[in-house]
N, C-alpha and C positions, 0 to 999 in steps of 0.2 A: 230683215227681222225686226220685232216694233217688241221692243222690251217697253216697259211700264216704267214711268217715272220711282214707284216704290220700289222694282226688282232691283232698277239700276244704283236706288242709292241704298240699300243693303250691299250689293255688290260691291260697290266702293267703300263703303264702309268695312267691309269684311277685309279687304285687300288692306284697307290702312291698319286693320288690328292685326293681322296677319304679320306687318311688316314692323308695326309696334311690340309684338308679338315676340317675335323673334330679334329685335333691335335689344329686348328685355333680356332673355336669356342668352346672348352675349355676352351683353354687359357683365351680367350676374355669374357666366362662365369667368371672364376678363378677372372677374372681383375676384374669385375662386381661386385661381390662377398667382394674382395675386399679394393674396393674404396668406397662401402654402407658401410659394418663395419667401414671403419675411418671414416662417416660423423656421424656415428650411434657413434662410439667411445665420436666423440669430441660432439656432442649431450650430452652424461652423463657426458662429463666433464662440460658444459654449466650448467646443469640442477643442478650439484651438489653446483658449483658457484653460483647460484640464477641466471641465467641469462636466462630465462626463454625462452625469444624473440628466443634469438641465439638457445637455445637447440630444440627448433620447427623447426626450419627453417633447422635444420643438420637432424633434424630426418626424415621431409618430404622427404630431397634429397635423404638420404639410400634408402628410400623406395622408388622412384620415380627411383633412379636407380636397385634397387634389388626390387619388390614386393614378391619376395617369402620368403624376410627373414624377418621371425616371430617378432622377437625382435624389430625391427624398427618400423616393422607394429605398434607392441604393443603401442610403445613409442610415435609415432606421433600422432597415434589413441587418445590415452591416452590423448595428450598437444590438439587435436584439439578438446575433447570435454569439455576442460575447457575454451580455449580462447575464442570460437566461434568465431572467426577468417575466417575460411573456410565453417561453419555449419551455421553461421548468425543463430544459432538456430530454422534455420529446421529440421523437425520430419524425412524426407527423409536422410537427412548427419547427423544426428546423431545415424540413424539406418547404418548406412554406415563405421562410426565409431565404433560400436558396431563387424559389418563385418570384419572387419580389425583386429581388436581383437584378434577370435577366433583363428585362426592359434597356437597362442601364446598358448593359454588357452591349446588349446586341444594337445599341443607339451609338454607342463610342465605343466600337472596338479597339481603338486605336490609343484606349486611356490602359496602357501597358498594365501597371499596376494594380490597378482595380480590376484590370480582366483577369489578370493572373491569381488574384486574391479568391476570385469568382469560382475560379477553373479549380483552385483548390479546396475552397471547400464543398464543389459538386463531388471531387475525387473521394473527401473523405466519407461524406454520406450515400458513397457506391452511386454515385451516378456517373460514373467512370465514362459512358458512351456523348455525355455531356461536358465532360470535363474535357477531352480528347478532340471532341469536333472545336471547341473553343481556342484548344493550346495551337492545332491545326490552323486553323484559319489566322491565330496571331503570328504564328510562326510564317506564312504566307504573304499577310499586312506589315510584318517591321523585323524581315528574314536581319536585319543587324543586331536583334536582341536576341543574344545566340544562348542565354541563358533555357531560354524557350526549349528548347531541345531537349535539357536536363529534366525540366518539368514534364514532356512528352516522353522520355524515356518513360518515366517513372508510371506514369498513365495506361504504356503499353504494357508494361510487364505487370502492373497490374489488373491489365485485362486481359493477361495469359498471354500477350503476342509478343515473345520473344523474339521473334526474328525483325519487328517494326520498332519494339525497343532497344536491340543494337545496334539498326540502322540509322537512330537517332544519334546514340554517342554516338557513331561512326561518321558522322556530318559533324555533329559540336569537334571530335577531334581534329580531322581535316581542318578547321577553320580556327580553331584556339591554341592548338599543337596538345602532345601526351602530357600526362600528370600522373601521381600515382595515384591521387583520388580518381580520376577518370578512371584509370587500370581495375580499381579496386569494383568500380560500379560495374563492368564491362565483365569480370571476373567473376562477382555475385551473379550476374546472370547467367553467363555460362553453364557456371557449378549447379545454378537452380536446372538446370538442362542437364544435369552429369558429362558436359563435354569438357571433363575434365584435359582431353589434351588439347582442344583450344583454349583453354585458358592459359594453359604453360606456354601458349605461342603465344598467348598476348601479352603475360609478365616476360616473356625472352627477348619481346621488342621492347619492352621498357626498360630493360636491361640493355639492348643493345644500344638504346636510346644516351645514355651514360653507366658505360661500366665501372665506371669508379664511386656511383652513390649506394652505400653502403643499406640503405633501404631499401633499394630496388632487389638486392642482395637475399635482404629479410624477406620480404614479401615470396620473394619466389622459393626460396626455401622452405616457407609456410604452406604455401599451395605443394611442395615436394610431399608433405605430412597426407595427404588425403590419397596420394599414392601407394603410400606407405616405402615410400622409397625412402630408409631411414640414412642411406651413406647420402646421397644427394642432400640431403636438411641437412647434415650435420657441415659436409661441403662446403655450400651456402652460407653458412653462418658462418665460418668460421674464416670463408673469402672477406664479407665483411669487418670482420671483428680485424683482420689483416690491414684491410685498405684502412680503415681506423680506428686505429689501437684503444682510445679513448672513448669511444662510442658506446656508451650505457646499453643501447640498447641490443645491439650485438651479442652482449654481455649476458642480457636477460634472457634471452632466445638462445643461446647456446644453454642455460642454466636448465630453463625450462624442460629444453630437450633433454640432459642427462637426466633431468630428476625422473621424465616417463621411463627412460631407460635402466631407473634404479640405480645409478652409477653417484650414490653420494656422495663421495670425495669430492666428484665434479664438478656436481650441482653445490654445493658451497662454495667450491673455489671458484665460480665463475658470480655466484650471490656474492660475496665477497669484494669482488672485484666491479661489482656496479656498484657496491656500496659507496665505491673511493671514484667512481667515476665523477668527472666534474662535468660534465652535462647533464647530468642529475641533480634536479635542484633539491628540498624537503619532500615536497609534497611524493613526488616518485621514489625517494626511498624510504619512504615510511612506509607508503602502499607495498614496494616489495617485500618490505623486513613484515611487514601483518603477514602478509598472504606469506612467506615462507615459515614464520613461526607458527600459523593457524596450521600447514601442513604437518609440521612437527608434534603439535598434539595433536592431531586428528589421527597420525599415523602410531602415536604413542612414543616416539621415537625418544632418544635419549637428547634432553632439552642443554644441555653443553654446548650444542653444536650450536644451536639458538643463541645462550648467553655471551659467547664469543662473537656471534657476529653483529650478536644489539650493541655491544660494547663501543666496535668499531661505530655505531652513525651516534650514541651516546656522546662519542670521545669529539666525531663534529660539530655536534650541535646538544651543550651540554648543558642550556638552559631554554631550551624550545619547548613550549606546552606541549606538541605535539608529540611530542617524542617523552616526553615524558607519562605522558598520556598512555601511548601504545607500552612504555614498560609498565603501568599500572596496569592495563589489561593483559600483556603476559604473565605474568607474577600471578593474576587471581587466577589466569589458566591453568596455572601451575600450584594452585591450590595456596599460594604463598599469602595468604590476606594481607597478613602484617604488611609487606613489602609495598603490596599496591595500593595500600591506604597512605602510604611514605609519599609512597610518587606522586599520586594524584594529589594529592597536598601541596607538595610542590607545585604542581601545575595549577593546582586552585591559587596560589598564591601570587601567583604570572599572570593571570588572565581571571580576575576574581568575578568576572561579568559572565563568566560562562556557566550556563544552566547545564548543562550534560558532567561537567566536570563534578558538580557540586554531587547530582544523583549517584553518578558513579561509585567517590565517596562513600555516599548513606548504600549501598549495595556492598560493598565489599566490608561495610561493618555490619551488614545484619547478616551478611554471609558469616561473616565472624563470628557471629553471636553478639555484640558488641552492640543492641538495640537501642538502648539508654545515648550511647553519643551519636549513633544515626539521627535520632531525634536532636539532638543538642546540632548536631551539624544543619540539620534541619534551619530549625532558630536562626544561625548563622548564616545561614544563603538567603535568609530572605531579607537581608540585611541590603542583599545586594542584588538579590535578581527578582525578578515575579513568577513566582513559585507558579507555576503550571500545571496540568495534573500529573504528570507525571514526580514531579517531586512530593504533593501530596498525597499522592499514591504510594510511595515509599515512605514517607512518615507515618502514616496510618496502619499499612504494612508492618514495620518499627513496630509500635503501640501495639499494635496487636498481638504479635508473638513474644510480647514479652508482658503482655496479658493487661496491659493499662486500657481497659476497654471504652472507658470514660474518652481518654483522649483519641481512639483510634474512633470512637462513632461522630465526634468532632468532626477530624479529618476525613471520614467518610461522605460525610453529612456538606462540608464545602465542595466536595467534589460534585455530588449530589446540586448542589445550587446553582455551580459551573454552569449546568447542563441545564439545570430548570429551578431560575433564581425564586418561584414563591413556594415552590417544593420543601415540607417539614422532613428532615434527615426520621424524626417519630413520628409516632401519632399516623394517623388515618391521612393517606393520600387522596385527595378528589380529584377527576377526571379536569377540572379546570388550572390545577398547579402544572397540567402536562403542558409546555409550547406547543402551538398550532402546526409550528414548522419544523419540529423534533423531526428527525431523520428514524429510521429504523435501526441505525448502529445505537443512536442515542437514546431509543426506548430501551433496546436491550444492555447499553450501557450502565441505566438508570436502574433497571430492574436486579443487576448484577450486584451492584452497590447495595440497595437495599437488601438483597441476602446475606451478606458480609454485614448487614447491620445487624439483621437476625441472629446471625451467627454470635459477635461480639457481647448483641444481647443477653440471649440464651445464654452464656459462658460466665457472663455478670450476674446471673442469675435472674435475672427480668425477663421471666417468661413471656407473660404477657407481652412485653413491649418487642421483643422479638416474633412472636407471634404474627402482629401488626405490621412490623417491615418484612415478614416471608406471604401476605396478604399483597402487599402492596409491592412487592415483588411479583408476583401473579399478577395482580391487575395490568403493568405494565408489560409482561411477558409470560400469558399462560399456559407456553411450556417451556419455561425455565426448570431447565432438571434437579438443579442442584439445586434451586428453593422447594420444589417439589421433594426430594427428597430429605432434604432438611428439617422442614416443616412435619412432614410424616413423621419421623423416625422421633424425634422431640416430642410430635403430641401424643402418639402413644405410650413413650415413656413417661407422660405426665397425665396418664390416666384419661387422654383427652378422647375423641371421637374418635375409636377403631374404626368404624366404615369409612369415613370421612378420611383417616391414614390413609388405610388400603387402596381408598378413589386418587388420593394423590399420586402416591405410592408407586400405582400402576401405570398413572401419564408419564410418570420418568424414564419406563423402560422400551418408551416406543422411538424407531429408529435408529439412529443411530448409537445411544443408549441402552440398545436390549442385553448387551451383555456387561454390562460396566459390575464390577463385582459389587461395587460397594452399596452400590439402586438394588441389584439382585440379594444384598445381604440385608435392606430396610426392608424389601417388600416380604420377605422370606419368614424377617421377624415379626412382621404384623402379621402376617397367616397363621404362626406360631400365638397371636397374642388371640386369634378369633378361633383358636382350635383347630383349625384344619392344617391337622400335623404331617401329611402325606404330603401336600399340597406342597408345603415349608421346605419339606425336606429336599421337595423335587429342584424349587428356586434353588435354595443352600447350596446343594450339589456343584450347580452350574455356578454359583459365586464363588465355590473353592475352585473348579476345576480353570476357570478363567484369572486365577491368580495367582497358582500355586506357584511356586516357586520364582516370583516375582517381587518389585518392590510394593505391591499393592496387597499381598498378603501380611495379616495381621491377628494378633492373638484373637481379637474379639469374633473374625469370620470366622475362625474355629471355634469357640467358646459358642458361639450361638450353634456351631451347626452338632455339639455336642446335646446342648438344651435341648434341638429340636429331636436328636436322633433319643435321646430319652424317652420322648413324649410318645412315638411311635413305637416306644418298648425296645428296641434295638441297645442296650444297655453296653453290648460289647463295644458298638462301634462309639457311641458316644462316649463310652472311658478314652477310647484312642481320637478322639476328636481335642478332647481335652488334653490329653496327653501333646499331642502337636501346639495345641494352645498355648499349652505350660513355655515350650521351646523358644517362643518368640515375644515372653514378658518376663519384666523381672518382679511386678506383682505377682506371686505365687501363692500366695496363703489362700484365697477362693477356692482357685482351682485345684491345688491340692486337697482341700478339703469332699471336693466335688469327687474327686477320682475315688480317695478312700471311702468315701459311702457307698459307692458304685461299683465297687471291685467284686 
């Protein structure tokens, strides 16, 4: 073959760019390569520093410059599905994250930790078939990490294979020996299967396993309850409560049990007697003494029985916040205010850093009536804690009901800033004071507040300015019922735009609102204010018949539906509309005056 002096040296020359060529893009891979590892590098140094931000932000770049390398992937995957940062906690990026993962997983299986870390957050984003082939395969790779098993249990039964989910604890126990948390998990599945009487065979081997541990005891006497075999539980319990005399908990599970059985003598003498138990520390007899005095008023029962046996854990611990705590909240339960503004005092005075204690406080004096030193206690907590919204929610509250409108549109108005610091508490809201990143709870927050401004307003007499924040209440939530109703009912009785009422009026009563008496009683009486007195009467109707004899019935819903029964000519029924009126005010001179013209 007779190639030509120019074919041959193109040809060579091709071959050399070819191999320059690709000499290039190695290198330029190599560089690639890496410049991810040092961002991926200084990533683990961030991360080890606590510096969480930085360690994200090196770990994304690795991977944005390298995506083939695992480790980064891992790493960033890892930071972005705890900040949610980039995933905003969509279900689509954080399957995406799970994505990014894999590489890792399936290059070093044998990185325990991080596989299992892997495995479980595929579990929790239902990719259960992914999680299960992983925990598989590790349980296979490093059968000594017998934890493995617990994690596949959990895997199968949540992929409905309960009989591959037993057979996993039933390996982990072979090899770790019984427990009664294993018992407990092997039990749960069971009962999810209703084989209720293997499960009794499996708490009777952990019983037989030691008969003398008084838990083993309890437990099986608990699974007796779903039989309804009531002599076997009480049996049970009370084998324990034998083997040791002392055992609180013995104590509590037999009380339990009397109290379903209605046998109260019992159920206090055994409450009683876990009180005095000494392996009872605080915290478990306060939780009991709650939960059986919250039973005593729920069931209205005679509170004696209560105050004897608060006495006993009072008499152990007779300067514990907690406990004095829980007597402030019995006392208010019992209607006692005085007493549990005592207590809680006390306990403010023990623990003066506590924000719950202090609200407590301002609640059981505006329960009082007592609004003036809710506020003044107010003042004084903030002396010592950072008033949160909840405490300025109850000061404003305070202010409010005892009509200091001035102070409670303040304390509105800070709450209001909380939430959206260039937000004016008056005046005209613009679309730019809202946060970009305001949540949905917090526009409706937002919009709540400024109704309660309206309201305060309006009450002060500052129509207008009230007006403005039931505006700006809509803006932020335009169906807000109770600024929609507010607003209504105000601007008609202020001569303002009937149709405009009525349009609000009407958004109030859609959903789950359609029958709320008091939206049925505004829209009733704009109909009344635009003439159409049939119309009114019909609303009316439904606003009394949705409240009669209730705590939401009120003179005015009768007084209006007397005015509207008037307007329809109906003269009898509106004397007796009024007449019902009259019964539930102690303003009488109106509507007495109304009946006698009408009679």
């Amino acid at each position: 073959m007779v190639i030509s002096l120019v074919v041959f040296t193109t040809i060579c020359v091709s071959e050399a760019s070819g191999r320059d060529g690709k000499a290039l893009q190695e290198r330029a891979e190599r560089q690639k390569r890496e410049k991810a590892r040092y961002y991926y590098l200084e990533g683990l140094r961030h991360q080890v520093e606590g510096r969480h931000a930085e360690a994200y932000e090196n770990f994304k770049h690795a991977h944005l410059i390298s995506p083939d390398h695992p480790e980064s992937a891992y790493s960033y995957a890892q930071l972005r599905l705890v900040n949610g940062v980039d995933t905003m906690g969509s279900r689509a990026e954080l399957a995406r994250s799970l994505m990014l993962m894999r590489p890792y997983v399936d290059s070093y299986p044998e990185d325990y930790d991080e596989v299992i870390y892997y495995a479980y957050v595929a579990s929790r984003l239902d990719s259960l078939q992914e999680a299960i082939r992983v925990y598989e395969r590790t349980d296979s790779l490093l059968p000594q990490r017998t934890a493995t098993l617990l994690h596949l249990s959990d895997a199968y039964f949540a992929a409905r294979d309960d009989e591959k989910a037993l057979a996993a604890l039933d390996r982990y126990e072979k090899i770790e020996g019984k427990s009664p948390n294993l018992t407990l998990k092997k039990i749960s599945y069971m009962i999810s299967r209703a084989d209720t009487a293997a499960a009794l065979r499996e708490v009777s081997s952990l019983v037989e396993s030691n008969p003398r541990e008084p838990a083993y005891l309890i437990l099986k006497g608990n699974l007796y309850t779903l039989t309804e075999n009531k002599d076997s539980v009480e049996a049970y319990f009370k084998k324990a409560e034998e083997i040791a005399p002392g055992y609180g908990a013995a104590k509590v599970a037999l009380a339990d049990f009397y109290r379903q059985e209605g046998d109260s003598a019992a159920y206090d003498t055994k409450t009683y007697e876990a009180l005095l138990a000494e392996d009872f520390g605080l915290e478990e007899k306060t939780a009991l003494l709650s939960e059986y005095l919250q039973k005593l008023i729920y069931d209205k029962s005679s509170t004696k029985r209560g105050d004897y046996l608060f006495s006993v854990l009072e008499t152990q611990y007779p300067f514990e916040p907690e406990v004095l705590d829980l007597a402030a909240r019995y006392s208010a339960a019992k209607g006692d205010f005085a007493k549990a503004i005592e207590k809680i005092g006390y306990a403010i005075d023990l623990d003066l850093d506590n924000d719950v204690y202090w609200g407590q406080k301002m609640s059981y004096l505006i329960s009082d009536d007592r609004w003036k030193e809710a506020i003044k206690t107010y003042d004084e907590a903030v002396k010592h804690v950072d008033p949160g919204m909840g405490l300025r929610m109850l000061c404003a509250s305070a202010a409010q009901i005892g009509e200091d409108y001035d102070l409670a549109i303040k304390m509105y108005g800070e709450l209001i800033n909380q939430l959206a610091p260039s937000a004016k508490p008056t005046g005209k809201l613009e679309l730019a004071d809202i946060p970009k990143q305001i949540s949905l709870d917090g526009l409706e927050q937002l919009s709540n507040l400024y109704t309660t401004i309206g309201d305060c307003s309006y009450n002060a007499g500052k129509t207008e300015q009230a007006f403005g924040s039931y505006e700006n209440a809509l803006l932020l939530d335009p169906e807000n019922a109770l600024a929609l109703n507010n607003y209504a009912y105000f601007m008609v009785e202020n001569g303002g735009d009937v149709d405009k009422a009525a349009e609000l009026s009407s958004r109030s009563l859609i959903g789950e609102n359609e029958d709320n008496p008091t939206f049925l009683d505004t829209y009733a009486w704009i109909l009344y204010k635009q003439g159409k007195y049939e119309e009114a009467a019909e609303y009316q109707k439904r606003a009394i018949e949705n409240c009669e004899g209730t705590a939401s019935e009120s003179s005015e819903l009768w007084d209006h539906y007397g005015d509207i029964l008037l307007a329809t000519g109906d003269r009898k029924g509106a004397v007796e509309a009024w007449k019902k009126a009259l019964e539930l005010t102690e303003d009488k001179k109106a509507l007495t005056k109304k009946i006698n013209e009408n009679k």
